[in-house]
C-alpha positions as CSV (number, residue, x, y, z in Angstrom):
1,X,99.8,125.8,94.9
2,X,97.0,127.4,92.8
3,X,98.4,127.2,89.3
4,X,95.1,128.5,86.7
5,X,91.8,129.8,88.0
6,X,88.7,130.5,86.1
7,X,85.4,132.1,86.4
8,X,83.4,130.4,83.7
9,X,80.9,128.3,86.2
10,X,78.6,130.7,88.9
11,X,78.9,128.2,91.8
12,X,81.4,125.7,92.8
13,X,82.3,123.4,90.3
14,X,81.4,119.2,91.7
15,X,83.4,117.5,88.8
16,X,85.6,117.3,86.0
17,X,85.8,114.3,83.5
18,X,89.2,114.2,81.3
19,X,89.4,112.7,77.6
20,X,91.5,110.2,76.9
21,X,93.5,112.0,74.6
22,X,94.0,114.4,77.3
23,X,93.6,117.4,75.5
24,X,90.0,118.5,76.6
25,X,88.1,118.1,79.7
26,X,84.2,118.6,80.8
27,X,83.3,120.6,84.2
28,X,79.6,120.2,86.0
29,X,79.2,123.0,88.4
30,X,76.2,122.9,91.0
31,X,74.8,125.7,88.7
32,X,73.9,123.1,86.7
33,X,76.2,124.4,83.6
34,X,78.4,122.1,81.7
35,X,81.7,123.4,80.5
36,X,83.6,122.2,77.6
37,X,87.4,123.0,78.1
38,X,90.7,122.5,75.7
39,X,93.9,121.8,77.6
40,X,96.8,124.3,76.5
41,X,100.0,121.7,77.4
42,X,103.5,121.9,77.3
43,X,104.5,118.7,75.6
44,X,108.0,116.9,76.8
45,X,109.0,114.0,75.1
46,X,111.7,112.0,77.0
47,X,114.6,110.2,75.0
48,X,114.1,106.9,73.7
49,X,114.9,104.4,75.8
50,X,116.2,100.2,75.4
51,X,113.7,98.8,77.7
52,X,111.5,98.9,80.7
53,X,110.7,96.0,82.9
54,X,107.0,96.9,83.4
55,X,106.5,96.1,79.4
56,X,107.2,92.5,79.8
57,X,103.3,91.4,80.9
58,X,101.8,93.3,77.6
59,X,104.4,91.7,75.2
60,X,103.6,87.9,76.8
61,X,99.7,88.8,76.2
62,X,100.6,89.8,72.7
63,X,102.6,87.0,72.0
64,X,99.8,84.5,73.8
65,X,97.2,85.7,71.7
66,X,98.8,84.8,68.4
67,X,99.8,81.6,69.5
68,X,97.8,78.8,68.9
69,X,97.2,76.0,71.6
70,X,97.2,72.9,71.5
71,X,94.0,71.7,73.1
72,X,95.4,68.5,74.1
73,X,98.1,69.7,76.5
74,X,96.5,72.8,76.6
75,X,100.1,74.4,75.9
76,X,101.2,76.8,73.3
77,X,102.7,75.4,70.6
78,X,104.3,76.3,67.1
79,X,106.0,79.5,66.4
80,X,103.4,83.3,66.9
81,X,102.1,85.0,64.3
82,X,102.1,88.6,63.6
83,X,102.1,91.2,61.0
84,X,103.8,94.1,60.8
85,X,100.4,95.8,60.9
86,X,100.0,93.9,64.1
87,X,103.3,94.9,65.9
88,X,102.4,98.6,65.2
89,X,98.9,98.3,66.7
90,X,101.2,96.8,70.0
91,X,103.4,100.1,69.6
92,X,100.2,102.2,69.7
93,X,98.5,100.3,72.6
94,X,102.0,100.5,74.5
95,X,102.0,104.3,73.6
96,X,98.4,104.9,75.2
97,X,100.2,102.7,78.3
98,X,103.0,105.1,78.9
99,X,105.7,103.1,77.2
100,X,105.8,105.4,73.7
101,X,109.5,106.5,74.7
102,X,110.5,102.8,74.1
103,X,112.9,102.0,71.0
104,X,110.7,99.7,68.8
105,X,113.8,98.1,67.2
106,X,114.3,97.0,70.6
107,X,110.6,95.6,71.5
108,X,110.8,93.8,68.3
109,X,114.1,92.5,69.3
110,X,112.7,91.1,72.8
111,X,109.8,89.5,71.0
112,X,112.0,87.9,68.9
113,X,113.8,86.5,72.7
114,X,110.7,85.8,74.0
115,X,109.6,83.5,71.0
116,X,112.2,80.9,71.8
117,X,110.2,77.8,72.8
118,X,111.0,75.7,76.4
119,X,112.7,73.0,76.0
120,X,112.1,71.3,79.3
121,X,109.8,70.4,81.6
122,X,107.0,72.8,81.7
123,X,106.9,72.3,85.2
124,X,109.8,73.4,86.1
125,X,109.1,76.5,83.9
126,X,106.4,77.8,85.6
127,X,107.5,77.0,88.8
128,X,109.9,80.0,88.5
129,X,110.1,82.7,86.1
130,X,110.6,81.9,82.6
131,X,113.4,83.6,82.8
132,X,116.1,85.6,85.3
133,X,115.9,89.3,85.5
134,X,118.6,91.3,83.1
135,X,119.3,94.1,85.8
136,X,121.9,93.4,87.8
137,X,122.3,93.4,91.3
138,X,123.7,97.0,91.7
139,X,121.1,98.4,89.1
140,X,118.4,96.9,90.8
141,X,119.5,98.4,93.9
142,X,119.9,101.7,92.3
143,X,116.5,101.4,90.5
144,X,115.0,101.2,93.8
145,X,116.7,103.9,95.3
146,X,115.5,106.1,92.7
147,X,111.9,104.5,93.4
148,X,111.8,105.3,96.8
149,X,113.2,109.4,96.2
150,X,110.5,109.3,93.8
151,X,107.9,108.0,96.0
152,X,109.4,110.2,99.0
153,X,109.0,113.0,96.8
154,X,105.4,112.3,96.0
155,X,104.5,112.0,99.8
156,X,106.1,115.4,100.2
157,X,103.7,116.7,97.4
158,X,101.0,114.9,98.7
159,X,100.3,113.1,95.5
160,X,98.7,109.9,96.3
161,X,97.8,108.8,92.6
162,X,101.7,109.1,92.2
163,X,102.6,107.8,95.4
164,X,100.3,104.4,94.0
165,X,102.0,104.6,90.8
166,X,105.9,104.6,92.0
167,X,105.1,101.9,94.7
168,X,103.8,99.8,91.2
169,X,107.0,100.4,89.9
170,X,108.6,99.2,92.8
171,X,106.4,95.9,93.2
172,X,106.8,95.1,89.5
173,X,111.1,95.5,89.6
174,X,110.7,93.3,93.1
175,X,108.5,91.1,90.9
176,X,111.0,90.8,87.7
177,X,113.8,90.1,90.3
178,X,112.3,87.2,92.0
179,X,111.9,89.4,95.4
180,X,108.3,87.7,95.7
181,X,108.0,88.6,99.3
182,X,109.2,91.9,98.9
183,X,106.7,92.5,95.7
184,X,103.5,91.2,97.4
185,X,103.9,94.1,100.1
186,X,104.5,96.7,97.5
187,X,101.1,96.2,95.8
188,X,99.6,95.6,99.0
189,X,100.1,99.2,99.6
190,X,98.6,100.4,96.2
191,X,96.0,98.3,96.5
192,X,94.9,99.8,100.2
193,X,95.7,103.1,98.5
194,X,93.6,102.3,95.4
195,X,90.7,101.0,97.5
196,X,90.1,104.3,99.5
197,X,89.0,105.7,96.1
198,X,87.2,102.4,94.8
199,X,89.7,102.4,91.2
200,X,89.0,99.2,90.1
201,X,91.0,98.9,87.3
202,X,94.0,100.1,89.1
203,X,92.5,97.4,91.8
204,X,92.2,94.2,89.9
205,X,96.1,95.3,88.4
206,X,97.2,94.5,91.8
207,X,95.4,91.8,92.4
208,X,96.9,90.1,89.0
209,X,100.4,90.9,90.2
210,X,99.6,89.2,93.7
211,X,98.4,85.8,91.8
212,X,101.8,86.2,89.7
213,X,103.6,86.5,93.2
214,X,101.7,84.1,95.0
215,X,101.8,81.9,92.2
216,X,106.4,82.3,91.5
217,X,106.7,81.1,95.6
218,X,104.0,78.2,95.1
219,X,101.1,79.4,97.1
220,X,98.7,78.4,93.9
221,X,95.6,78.4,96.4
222,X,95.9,82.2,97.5
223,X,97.1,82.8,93.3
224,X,93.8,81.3,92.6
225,X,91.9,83.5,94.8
226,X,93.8,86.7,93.2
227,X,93.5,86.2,89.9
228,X,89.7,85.6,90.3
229,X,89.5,88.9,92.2
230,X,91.5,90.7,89.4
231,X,89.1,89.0,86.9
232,X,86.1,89.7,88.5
233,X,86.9,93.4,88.3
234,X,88.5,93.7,85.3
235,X,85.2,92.1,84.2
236,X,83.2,95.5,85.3
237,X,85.2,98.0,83.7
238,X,85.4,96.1,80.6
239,X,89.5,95.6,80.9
240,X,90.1,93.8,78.0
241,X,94.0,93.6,78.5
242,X,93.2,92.4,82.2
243,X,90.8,90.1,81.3
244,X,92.8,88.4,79.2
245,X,95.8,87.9,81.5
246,X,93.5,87.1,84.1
247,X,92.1,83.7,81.8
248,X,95.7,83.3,80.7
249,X,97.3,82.9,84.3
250,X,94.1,80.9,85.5
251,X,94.8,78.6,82.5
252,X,98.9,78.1,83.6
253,X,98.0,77.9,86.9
254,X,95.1,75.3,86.6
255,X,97.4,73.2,83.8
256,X,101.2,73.2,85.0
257,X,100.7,73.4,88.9
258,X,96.7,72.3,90.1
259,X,96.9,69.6,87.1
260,X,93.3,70.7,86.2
261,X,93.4,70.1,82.6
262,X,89.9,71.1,82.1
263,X,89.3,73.7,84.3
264,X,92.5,75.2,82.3
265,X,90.6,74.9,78.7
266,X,88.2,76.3,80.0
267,X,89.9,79.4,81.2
268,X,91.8,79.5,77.6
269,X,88.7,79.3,75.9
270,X,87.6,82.4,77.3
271,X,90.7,84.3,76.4
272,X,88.8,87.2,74.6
């Protein structure tokens, strides 16, 4: 459905580039004009929610990288260190992620749960999640039902981008429920989807998320070979985020399950 037209360009117009802000975008017509355009939106802003499981990853980065290691066990120790300063630069970035609707009393208050240092063996740790999902049983089957209408819906619309992002949704709630199996064939899908239109980024996310998986149902070989894959791209688009969780999982994988103590300082030292 044709929604706005305009006349502005004399031929057909071959591109269009979008800000990040979202509120201006440039059009290159075969005419060889550029266009400059401001976006007129309608702005919703949804009620503030408790939490969403797809936060978890970018509060465990934040947390990791004001941690110090210990470079003999090559383990975090002691307790992180943040400013206030800090914690609302980590509002922002989760705002320019699509989590700005989140409470931040309640971020703050899973940071603090987060904090809490293991007390066992690290092995058995990272063998499994660090810890069991919140949701229960009949709201994770109800979150998923709502996934897949969503994702029906998109098909119906024809809106792959949206298609690839509810199916992410639905591979990181398997993921946070210990549904390995049932996660890995979920970002399977976006990544085939992701690869028809050579998105990296959106590529090397998946391929992050199938090391995690791999790595939960102890298949640390096939991890391995993920996480490199996610690093390697995340390396040419500059993802800083994914560049760091890349060395970060490398680093847990090499130290608590491939007992590669040096290979894992290595990957920590090259936490950006």
């Amino acid at each position: 459905e044709c929604l706005r037209t305009f006349e502005e360009h004399k031929k057909y117009v071959n591109d269009i580039a979008v800000t990040p802000d979202g509120r201006y975008f440039i059009s290159a017509s075969s005419d060889k004009t550029i266009k400059l355009w401001r976006l007129d939106w309608d702005y919703e802003f949804p009620e503030k929610a408790d939490w969403d499981v797809g936060v978890k990853p970018y509060l465990e980065i934040f947390l990791t990288l004001h941690t110090p290691y210990s470079t003999d066990g090559i383990r975090r120790v002691g307790k992180p260190i943040y400013t206030e300063e800090d914690f609302k630069m980590l509002l922002k970035d989760l705002g320019y992620r699509g989590f700005g609707w989140l409470k931040p009393e309640k971020i703050k208050q899973k940071l603090k749960e987060m904090e809490k240092m293991w007390k066992g063996s690290p092995a058995d740790k990272y063998r499994t999640p660090e810890e069991p999902s919140q949701i229960s049983i009949s709201e994770y089957e109800r979150k998923v039902k709502e996934i897949e209408k969503i994702i029906e819906d998109k098909r119906k619309a024809d809106d792959t981008d949206g298609i690839a992002r509810a199916y992410h949704d639905l591979g990181s709630l398997h993921l946070d429920h210990k549904k390995y199996s049932k996660a890995k064939a979920v970002f399977e899908k976006v990544l085939v989807i992701k690869e028809e239109t050579d998105d990296k980024r959106w590529m090397a996310t998946c391929y992050v998320n199938l090391g995690i998986a791999n790595m939960y149902q102890g298949n640390y070989n096939q991890a391995e070979i993920m996480f490199n894959k996610g690093l390697t791209l995340s390396k040419k688009t500059n993802y800083k985020y994914l560049i760091t969780l890349c060395y970060h999982n490398l680093g847990v994988l090499y130290d608590r399950h491939l007992n590669q103590s040096q290979d894992a300082l290595e990957m920590y030292k090259g936490l950006p």
